[in-house]
Structures are given as C-alpha cells and as structure tokens.
N, C-alpha and C positions, 0 to 999 in steps of 0.2 A: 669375716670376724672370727680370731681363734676362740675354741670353747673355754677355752679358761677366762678370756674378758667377759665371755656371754654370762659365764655360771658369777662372776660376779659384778655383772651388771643384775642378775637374777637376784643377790643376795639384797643388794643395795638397795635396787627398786624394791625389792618385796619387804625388806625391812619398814624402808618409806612408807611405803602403802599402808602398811598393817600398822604403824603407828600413827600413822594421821587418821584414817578410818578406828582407831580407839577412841582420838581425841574428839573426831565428828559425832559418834555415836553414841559417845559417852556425854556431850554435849546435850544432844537430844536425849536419851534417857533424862538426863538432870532435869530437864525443863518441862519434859511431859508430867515429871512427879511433882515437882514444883507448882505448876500449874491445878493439877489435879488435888495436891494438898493446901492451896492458897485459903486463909480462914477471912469472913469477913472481916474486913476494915473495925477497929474500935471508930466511937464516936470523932476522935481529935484529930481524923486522919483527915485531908482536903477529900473534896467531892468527888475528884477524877482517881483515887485509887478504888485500885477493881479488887483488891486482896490483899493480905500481909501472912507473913510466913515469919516463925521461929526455929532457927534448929543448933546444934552442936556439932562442933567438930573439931579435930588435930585443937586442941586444949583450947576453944575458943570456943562465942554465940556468935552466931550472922543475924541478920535482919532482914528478909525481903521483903520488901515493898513493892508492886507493881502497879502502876499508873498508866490509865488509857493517855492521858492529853494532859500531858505536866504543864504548868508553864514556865519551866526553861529547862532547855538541856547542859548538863554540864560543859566543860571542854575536854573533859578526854571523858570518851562512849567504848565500849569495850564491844566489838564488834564480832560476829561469831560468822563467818564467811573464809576465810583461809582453811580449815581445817577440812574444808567439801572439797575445797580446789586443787588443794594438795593432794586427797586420797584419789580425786579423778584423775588428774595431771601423772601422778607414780603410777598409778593403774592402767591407763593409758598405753605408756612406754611400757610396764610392765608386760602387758597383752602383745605389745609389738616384739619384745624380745624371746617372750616364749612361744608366741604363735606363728610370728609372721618370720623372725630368725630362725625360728626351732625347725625348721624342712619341713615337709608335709605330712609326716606322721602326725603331729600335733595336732590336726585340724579334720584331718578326713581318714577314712578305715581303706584299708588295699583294696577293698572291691568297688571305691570310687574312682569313674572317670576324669571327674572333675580336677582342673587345675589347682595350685596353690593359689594360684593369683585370682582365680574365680572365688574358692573359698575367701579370703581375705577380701574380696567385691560384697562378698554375704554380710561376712563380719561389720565392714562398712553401711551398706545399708541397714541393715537392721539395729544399727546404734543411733545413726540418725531417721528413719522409719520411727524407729518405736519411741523415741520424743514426739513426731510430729501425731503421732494416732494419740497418746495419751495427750497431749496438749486439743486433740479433736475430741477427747468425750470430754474433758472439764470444760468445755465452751456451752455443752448441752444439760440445757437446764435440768431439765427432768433428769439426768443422769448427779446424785446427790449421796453423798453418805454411801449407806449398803449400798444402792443400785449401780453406784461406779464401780465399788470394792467389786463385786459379783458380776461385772463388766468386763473391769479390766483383769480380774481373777479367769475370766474363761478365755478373752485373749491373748494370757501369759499362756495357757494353756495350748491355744492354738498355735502361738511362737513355737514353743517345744516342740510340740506334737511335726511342726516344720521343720524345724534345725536339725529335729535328729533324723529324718529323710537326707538332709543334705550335708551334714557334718558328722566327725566320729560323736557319739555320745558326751564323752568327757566333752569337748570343746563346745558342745551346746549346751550343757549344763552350765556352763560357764559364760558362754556369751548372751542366755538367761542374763545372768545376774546383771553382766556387766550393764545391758541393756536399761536394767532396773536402775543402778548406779548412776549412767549417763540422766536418766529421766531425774531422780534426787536432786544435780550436780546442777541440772538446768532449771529445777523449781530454785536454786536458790541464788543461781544467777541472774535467771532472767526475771521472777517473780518478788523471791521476798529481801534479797537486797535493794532492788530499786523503789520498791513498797516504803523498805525502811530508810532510806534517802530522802526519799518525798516526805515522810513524817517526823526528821529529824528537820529537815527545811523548812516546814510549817510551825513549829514551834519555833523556830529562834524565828523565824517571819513574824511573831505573835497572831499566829492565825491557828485554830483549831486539825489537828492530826484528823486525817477522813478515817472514821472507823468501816466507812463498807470497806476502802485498799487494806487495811487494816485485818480486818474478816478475809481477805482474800489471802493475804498471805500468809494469816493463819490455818486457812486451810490446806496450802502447799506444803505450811509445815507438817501440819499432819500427817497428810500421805507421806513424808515424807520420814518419816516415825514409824507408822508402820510397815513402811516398807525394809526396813533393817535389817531383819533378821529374816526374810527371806531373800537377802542380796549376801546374808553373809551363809546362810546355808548353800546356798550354788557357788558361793569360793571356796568352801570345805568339802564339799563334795568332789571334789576331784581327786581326794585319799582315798574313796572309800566306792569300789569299781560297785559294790554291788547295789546302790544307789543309781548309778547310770547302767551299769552292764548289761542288767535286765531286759526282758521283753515290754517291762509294763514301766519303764521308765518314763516313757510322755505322763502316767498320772502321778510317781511320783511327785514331780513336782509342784505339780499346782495343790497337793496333797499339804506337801513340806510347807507349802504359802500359807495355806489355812492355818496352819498349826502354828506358825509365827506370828500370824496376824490374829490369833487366838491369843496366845501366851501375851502378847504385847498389850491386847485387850485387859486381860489378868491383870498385867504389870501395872496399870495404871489404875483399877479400877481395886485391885483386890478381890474381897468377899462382897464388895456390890456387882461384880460381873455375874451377870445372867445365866440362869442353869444351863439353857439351851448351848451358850455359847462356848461352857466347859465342855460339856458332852460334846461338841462338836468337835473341837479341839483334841480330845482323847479320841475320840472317834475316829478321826483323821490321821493321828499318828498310831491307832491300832491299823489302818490299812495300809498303811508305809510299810509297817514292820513285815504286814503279810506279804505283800506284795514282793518285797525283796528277802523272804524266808530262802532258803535251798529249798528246793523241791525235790521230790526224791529223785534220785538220781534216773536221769534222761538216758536213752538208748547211747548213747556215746558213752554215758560215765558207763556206766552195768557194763558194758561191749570191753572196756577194761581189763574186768576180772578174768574174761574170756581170753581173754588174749594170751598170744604165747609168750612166756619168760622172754623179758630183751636183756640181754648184755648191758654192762658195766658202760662198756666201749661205744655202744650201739648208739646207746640215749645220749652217750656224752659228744658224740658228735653230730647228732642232732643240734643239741644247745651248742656247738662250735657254729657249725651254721646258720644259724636263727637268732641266737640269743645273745653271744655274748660280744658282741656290736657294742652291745649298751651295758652287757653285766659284765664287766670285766674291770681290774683295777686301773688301765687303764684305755677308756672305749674307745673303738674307730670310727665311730657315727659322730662326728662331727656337733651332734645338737648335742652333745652328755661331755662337760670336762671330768665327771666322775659316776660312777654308776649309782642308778636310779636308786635314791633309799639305801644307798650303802650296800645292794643285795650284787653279789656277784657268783657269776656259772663256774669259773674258771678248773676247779676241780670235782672230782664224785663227791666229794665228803661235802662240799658248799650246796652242791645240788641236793642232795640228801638231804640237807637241815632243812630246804623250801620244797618238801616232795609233795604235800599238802595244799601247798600255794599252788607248785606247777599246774597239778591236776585241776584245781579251781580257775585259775586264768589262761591258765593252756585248751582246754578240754569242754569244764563244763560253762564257764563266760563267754571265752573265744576274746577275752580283752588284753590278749599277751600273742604275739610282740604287740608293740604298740603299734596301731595302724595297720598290722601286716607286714610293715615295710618292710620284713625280708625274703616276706614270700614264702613260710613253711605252707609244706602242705598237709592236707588230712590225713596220708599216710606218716606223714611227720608225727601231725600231731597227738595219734593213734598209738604213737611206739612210744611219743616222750610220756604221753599221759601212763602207758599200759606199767612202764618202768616206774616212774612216782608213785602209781597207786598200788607196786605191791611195796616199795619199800615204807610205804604211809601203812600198810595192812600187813607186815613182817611180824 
C-alpha cells in the first residue's frame, strides 16, 4: 500500500473514530447527569416513573421523564448503540492501519527480537484476553462497586506493567486503552443492548420489564462511564513521549486511571463527592506530574557539556542517516507520506529550531528515532546530542 493511501486512510479513520467516540461519550456524559440530577416524580406522574427532569436549551424547555416499566412503548425508540460500534469498528481499522501497516517501528523499540507478526499475535490476544478476564470478575459476587474498580484497577496495572516488557511504550500505552475500549464496545453489545431488547419485548408483550436484567445492564453502563476518560487519556498520550518515555511509566498509568475515575466521580456527584475521593484524585495527578518531571540531568545529558565542539557537517549527517527517513519533506520510510508533526531535519537551520527537542528524544528519552529503526548508535547519539545542547546553551 503506497503511503499517501495509508496517510489517508489514517485521516479518514481517525476523523471517524474521534467523531463517533464524541457522539458515544458525550452520550454517556448526558445520561450519567441526567440520571444523577432526575428530581422526584410530582404526585400526577403514574407509579412506574423513577424521576422527572426540567432543563433549557438552543431556545427551548425539554421534559425528561424516566419510567422503570411503562405500559407501552412508542413505535419509534431512539436507540443509543451505533455510536459504540462505530468508534470500535474506525478504531479497529484504525489500529490496523497505524500498527499493523505502519512496519515494525510502530509496535516494538530496536532492541526487540520479536517479530511484527508476534507483536500483532500480542495485540490480538490481549483485546480478546482482557474482555474475557473482565467479563470473569463481574461473574464474581463479592467482587462489587469499589472491590471490582480496585480489581480491575490493579490488573489494568499489571496489563501495562506487561506490554511494556513486550511492546515500545507508545504502542502499550495505547493497546491499554484500546483493550478498555474493546471491553466498553462488548458491555454494550453483548449485555445492555440485548437487556434492552428483552425489556422493549416485555412491554409491548404486556408483561412487566425484569428490573434485576434491568440493574444489570445498568451496571455495564456504568463501568462503562467510567471508564471514558481513562481510554481517552491512553489515546492522547501518544503526543506526549513523556507520559510513556519514562522509567515509571507502568505507574503512570493506573495513576492517570485514578484520576479519571476521580474526576468522573466529581462530575457526576459535584460537591456531594467525598473528601477522601478529591484528595485522592489530586493526589494521584500530583504523582503523575512527579513521576514524569525532568530529572536533573542524567550522566548522558551532563556528558554533553563535556563533549567536544561537533561541526555543523558532523551532526547534520548524523541526522542524514538516522533521522531524516521520516523528517524530510519528502520521507523514504515507507510508514510516513509526510513527516512526523510537520518536524523536518533536512537543513542546520530546521535542525537548530528542534535543538531542545533533539537533546530530549535523542539523549535524554532515547524515544527518537522511533523504535530504533535506523540503528543510531550511542556514539551517534553522543555527537547529535553534544551539538543540540550547545546550540540550545549558545
């Protein structure tokens, strides 16, 4: 496949994706507040409403009503199931085009033995793996409320703390999420649309909606609510090397979990959420932030300063052979129809404006090139670093 179909097949899917993942999410957001701001029923309401809701908007009043066991359903039901299938289904292909298209930089670092086609066996199992283990604690009783979340909170934990043994950082930080995503995708395929088929059935059957299937797929929804914003912080993290780059990147994440399963807490609760749970919350994203601080500079960055003056020439053909594969206006690496973020090596002066960056992905990350895949080496990386960091200190 040439890279110009790839890069927009990349736009198209990732367009898709990011807008049906609004429409899903924003879905859920509505109904978690909805639900949580539902006021009792006045007296004139029938017995089966559980709440009513007033609000304003775009120069209108709405009315919500919500009813356990109406007696009859309308004929057109406004159905909320496409908007999950569509962000899995774009994301899906999407994953396929950047991971499994993108050559093996994408998925593994140069000092992996491992195949592409092994890694991409990983990627597989562990999307259908981690449905079947979370589908294995919500079977178990005693596992309920907190004691799942703090569950499956330690072994999202222990996912990570795996992938990134076996895959580059980026690509586990992301096969996280998707993981989470797949899990979402299948509560609401296989749990609470079939829930709500049986309960649309029972009612025009004139027979009473079962509120335990009812309770159950309410609680798929849930997890499924908070799980949002820690599936969209491991899609975004893939900007931001110093989130994954790190050494302490396995606690990142289940860090980043807390802290969305926090705020989402908030979101729904306001000023009745729990002191404990704010502190915890802040607490969690103060050790993110340490955890992924600079540190002072490591015997490699300081070994910099030491170093002797390199030539103009020296560094720039360094980045001829390492770098500009992919930073160039137009790259030979086959996975890039244009370079990464717009950032190109091709002259001193291009180099010069990222001499700041170099020495941070080149040097003190080690997350540049991507994967390795050109093979610099330490003396390489010694001479490009020792040149950025005096024109970054000129």
């Amino acid at each position: 496949m040439s890279p110009f179909l790839r890069e927009w097949l990349n736009v198209v899917l990732r367009w898709a994706h990011v807008t049906a993942a609004i429409m899903w999410i924003g879905d859920s957001f509505l109904f978690a507040w909805m639900d949580s701001a539902l006021q009792r029923p006045s007296p004139d309401r029938a017995a089966d409403v559980a709440g009513e809701l007033w609000m304003i908007h775009s120069g209108g009043f709405y009315e919500v009503v919500k009813h356990r066991n109406p007696s009859a359903v309308p004929a057109r039901l406004h159905w909320f199931m496409w908007e999950s299938y569509a962000t899995w289904i774009s994301g899906v292909l999407l994953l396929t085009v950047v991971y499994a298209l993108g050559g093996r930089a994408m998925l593994l670092d140069g000092a992996s033995t491992a195949t592409q086609g092994a890694a991409l066996a990983v990627v597989l199992v562990t999307l259908v793996g981690g449905v079947l283990a979370y589908e294995g604690l919500c079977r178990v009783p005693a596992l309920r409320g907190p004691r799942l979340a703090a569950t499956g909170l330690a072994l999202a934990t222990l996912l990570g703390w795996s992938l990134l043994r076996v895959l580059s950082a980026r690509a586990a930080f992301l096969l996280v999420g998707a993981t989470l995503g797949t899990i979402m995708t299948a509560n609401v395929f296989r749990v609470i649309i079939p829930v709500q088929r049986q309960m649309v059935d029972a009612v025009r059957n004139g027979e009473p909606a079962s509120q335990a299937r009812a309770a159950w797929a309410g609680e798929r929804s849930r997890h499924n609510h908070f799980l949002t914003l820690p599936v969209l912080f491991t899609m975004l993290s893939n900007h931001f090397p110093a989130l994954w780059g790190g050494p302490h990147a396995w606690a990142v994440l289940p860090l980043m979990f807390a802290v969305g399963g926090g705020t989402k807490w908030f979101m729904n609760r306001g000023s009745r959420t729990p002191l404990p749970a704010v502190i915890g919350t802040l607490a969690s994203l103060a050790a993110v932030v340490a955890l992924t601080l600079p540190p002072a500079p490591g015997p490699a960055v300081r070994a910099l300063g030491r170093h002797a003056p390199v030539p103009d020439a020296e560094a720039r053909l360094v980045v001829q052979m390492r770098c500009v594969t992919c930073h160039s206006a137009h790259p030979s690496n086959a996975a890039f129809a244009s370079p990464p973020n717009g950032v190109t090596f091709e002259t001193v002066e291009q180099m010069r404006a990222f001499a700041d960056r170099i020495v941070y992905r080149v040097v003190e990350t080690r997350t540049m090139p991507l994967g390795n895949l050109t093979g610099i080496t330490e003396d390489e990386r010694a001479t490009l670093g020792a040149w950025a960091w005096r024109q970054d200190h000129r």
